[in-house]
C-alpha positions as CSV (number, residue, x, y, z in Angstrom):
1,X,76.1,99.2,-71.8
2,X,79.1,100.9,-73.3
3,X,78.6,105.1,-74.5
4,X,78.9,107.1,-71.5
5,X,81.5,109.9,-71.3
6,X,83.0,108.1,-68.4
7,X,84.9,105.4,-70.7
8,X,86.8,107.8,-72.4
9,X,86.9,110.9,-69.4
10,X,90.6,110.8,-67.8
11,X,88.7,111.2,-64.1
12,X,84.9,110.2,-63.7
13,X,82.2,112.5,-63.7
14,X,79.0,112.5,-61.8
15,X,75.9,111.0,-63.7
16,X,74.5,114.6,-63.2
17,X,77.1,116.1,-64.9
18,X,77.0,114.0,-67.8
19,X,73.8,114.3,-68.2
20,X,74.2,118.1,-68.4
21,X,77.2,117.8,-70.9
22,X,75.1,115.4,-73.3
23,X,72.3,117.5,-73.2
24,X,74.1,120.2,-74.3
25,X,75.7,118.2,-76.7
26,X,72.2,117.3,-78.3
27,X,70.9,121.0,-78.4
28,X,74.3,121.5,-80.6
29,X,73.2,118.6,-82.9
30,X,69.7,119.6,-82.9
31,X,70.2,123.1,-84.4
32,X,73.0,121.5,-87.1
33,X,70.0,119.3,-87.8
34,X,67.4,121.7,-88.0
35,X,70.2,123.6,-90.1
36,X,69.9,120.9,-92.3
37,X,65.6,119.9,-92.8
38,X,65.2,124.2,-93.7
39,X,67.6,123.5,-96.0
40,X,65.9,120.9,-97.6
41,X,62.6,122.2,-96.9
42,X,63.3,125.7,-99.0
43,X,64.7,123.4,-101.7
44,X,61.3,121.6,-102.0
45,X,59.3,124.4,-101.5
46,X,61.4,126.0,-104.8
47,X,61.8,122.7,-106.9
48,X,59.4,120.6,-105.6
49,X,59.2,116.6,-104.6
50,X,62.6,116.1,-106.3
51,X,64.1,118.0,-103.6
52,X,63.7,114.8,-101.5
53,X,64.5,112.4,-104.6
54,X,68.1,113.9,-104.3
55,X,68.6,112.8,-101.0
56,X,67.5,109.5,-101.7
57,X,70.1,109.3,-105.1
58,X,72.6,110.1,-102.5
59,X,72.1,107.3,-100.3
60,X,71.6,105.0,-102.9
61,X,75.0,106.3,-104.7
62,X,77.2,106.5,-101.6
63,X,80.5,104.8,-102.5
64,X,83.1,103.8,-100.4
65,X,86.5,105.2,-101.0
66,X,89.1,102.3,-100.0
67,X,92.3,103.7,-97.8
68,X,95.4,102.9,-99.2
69,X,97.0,101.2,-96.4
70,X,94.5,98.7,-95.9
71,X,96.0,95.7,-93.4
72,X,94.6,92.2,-92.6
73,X,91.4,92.6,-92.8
74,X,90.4,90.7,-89.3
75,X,93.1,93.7,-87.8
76,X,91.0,96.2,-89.7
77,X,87.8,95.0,-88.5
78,X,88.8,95.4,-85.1
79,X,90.9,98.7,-85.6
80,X,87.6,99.9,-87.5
81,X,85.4,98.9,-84.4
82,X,87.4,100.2,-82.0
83,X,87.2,103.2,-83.9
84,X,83.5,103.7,-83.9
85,X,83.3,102.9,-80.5
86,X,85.4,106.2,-79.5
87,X,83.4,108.0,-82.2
88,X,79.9,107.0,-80.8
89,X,80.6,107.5,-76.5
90,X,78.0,110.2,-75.3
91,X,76.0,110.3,-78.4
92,X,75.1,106.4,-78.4
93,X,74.4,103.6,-76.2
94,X,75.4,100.4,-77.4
95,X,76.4,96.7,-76.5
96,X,79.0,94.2,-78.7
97,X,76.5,90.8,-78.9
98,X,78.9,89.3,-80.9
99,X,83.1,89.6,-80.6
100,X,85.1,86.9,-83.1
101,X,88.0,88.0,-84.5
102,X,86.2,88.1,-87.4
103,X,82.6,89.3,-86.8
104,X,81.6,92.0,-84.5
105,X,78.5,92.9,-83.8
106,X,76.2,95.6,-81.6
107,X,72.8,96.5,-80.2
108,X,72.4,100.2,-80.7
109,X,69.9,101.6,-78.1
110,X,70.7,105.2,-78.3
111,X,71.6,107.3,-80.8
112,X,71.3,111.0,-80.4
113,X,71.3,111.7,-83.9
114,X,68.0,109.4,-84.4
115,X,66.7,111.3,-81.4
116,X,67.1,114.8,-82.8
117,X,66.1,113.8,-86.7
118,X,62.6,112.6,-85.6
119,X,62.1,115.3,-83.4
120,X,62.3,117.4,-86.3
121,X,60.0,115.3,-88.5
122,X,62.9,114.7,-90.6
123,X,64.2,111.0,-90.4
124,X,64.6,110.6,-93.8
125,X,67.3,113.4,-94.0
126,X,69.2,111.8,-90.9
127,X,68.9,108.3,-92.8
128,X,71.4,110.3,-94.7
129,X,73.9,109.4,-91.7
130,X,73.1,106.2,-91.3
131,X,73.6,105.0,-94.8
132,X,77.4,106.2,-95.0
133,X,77.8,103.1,-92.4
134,X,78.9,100.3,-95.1
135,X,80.3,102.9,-97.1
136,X,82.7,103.5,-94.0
137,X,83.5,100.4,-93.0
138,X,84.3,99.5,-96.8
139,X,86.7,102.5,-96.9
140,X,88.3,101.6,-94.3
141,X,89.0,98.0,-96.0
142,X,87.0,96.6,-99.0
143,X,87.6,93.2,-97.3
144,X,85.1,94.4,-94.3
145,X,81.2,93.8,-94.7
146,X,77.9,95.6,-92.9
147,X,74.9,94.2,-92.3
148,X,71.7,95.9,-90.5
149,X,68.5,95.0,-90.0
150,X,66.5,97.3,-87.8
151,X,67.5,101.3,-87.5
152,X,66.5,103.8,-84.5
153,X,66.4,106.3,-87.4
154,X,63.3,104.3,-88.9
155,X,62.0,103.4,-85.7
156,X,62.7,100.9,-84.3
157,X,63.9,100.0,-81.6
158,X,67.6,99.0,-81.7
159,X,69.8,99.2,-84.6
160,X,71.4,96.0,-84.9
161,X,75.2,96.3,-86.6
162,X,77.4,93.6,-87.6
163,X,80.7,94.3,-89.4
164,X,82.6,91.2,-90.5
165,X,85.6,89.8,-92.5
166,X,84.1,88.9,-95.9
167,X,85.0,85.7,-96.8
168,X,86.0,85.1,-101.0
């Protein structure tokens, strides 16, 4: 299982120590979160249901915004992957289940931010992050694809990524 600090730490650290570090980490995320559901609890209280309605227009309406120097798009998919791999270690726990050069997929088992948005009864705000996950991969090259079935923000149990080379 790939996430721990270690695979990116320039000397190891004890599981102890880790564990320390990430849950500090997660109190950090946990009041930028609760940050976030009084926000959008004071805007429903003032304007009512539609408070929520916005934040599920902006899901809906998230757009990708393609980079200009997009490359071959099976060296973007693995550039792109690599990427999120870095960007996830400590917060996430994941595994590749599928590595072609042009389809890579993963088995999410942790991911802090799921963890901290339904402790604050909020997961429908932290869905927010989760739905910027095409957009992201598109913007990084329109050529690249997402797919997801299942989403620890919505409870279940894994999320199950796979980012591919679409084919015309």
């Amino acid at each position: 299982m790939n996430g721990s600090l270690n695979d990116i730490l320039p000397e190891p650290i004890s599981k102890d120590s880790e564990e320390i570090i990430l849950g500090l980490l997660k109190r950090k995320m946990k009041g930028a979160a609760s940050l976030a559901v009084r926000l959008l609890c004071a805007m429903e209280e003032r304007f009512g249901p539609e408070a929520r309605e916005v934040i599920a227009d902006m899901i809906a309406k998230r757009q990708p915004n393609p980079r200009p120097d997009a490359k071959d798009p099976e060296e973007d998919l693995q550039e792109f992957c690599a990427s999120l791999e870095r960007g996830c270690v400590g917060s996430h726990r994941w595994e590749r289940v599928v590595d072609e050069p042009d389809r890579i997929g993963y088995r999410f088992t942790r991911c802090m931010w799921a963890e901290v948005y339904r402790e604050l009864g909020a997961p429908e705000l932290g869905f927010v992050l989760c739905a910027g996950d095409e957009p992201a991969v598109r913007s990084w090259n329109p050529r690249l694809g997402f797919e997801r079935t299942k989403v620890l923000m919505n409870g279940d149990e894994v999320c199950d990524h796979v980012f591919f080379v679409e084919r015309e």
